[in-house]
C-alpha positions in Angstrom: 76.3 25.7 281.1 78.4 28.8 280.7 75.5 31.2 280.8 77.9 34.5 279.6 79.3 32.5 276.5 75.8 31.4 276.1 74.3 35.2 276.4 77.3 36.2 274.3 76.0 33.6 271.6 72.1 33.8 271.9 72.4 37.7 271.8 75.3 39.4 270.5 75.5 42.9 271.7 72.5 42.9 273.9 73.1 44.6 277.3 73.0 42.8 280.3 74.0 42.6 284.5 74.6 39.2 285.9 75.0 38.4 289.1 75.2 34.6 289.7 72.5 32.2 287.7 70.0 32.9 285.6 67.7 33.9 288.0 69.9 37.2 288.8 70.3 37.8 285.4 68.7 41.5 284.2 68.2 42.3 280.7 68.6 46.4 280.6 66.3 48.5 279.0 68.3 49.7 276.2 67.9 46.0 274.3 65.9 45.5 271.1 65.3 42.4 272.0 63.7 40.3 274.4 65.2 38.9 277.5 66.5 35.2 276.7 64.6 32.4 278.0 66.6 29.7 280.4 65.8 27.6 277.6 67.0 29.3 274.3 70.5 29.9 277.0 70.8 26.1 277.2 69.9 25.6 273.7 72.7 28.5 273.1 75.3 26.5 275.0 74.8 23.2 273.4 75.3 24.9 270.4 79.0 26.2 271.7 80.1 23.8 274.2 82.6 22.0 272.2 83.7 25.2 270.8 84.3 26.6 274.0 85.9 23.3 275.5 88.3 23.9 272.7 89.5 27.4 273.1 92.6 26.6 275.3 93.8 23.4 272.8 93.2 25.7 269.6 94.9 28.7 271.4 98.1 26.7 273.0 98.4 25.1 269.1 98.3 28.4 267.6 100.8 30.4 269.7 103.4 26.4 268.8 102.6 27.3 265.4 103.2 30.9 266.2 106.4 30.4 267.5 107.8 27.9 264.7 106.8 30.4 261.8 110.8 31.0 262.0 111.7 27.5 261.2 109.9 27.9 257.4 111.9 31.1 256.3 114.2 30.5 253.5 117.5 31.6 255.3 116.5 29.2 258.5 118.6 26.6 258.8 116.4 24.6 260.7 115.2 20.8 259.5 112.3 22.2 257.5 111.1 18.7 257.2 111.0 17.9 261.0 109.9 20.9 261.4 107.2 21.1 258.5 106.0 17.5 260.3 105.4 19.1 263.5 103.5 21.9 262.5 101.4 19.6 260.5 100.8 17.8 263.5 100.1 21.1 265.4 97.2 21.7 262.7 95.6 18.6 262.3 95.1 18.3 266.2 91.2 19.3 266.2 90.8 16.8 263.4 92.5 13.9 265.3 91.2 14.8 268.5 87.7 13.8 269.7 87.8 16.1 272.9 90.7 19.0 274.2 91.4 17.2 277.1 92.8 13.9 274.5 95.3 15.8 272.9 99.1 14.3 273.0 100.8 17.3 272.0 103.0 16.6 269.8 107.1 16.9 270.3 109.8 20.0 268.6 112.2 18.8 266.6 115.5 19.1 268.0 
């Protein structure tokens, strides 16, 4: 369990200090609401893991897509077909992909 991605989930906003585990973790004074339990943190993460996991892929497929925007423009003289293919590919990744770590990226066009 990521317990910071899991606080950040469970309780948006509230105000914490961590210092390790959940055992060093203080809930400050200022929140309005309670401290979470270990259990509602682990129920937090199962919620996010795979959303988490995927961070990297759907950040590494976004700055491909990012930098092929140029092939699209109308005065680009690039294959806008092999192009338009890969970026297709680029987008249906998280749909053809069971887990991050599976992902055969796919290749530029020339």
């Amino acid at each position: 369990m990521n317990i910071i991605e899991s606080l950040l989930h469970a309780r948006p906003g509230g105000q914490w200090t961590l210092n390790g585990g959940y055992e060093t973790l203080v809930w400050l004074n200022t929140n309005t609401t309670p401290k979470p339990t270990l259990a509602e943190l682990e129920a937090a993460w199962d919620e996010i893991k795979d959303e988490v996991a995927w961070r990297p892929a759907r950040k590494k497929r976004n700055d491909l897509l990012t930098q092929s925007d140029w092939t699209q423009l109308a005065d680009s003289s690039a294959d806008k077909v092999a192009w338009g293919n890969y970026r297709q590919a680029l987008r249906d990744i998280p749909q053809n992909f069971q887990k991050p770590e599976d992902v055969v990226w796919p290749t530029k066009p020339e």
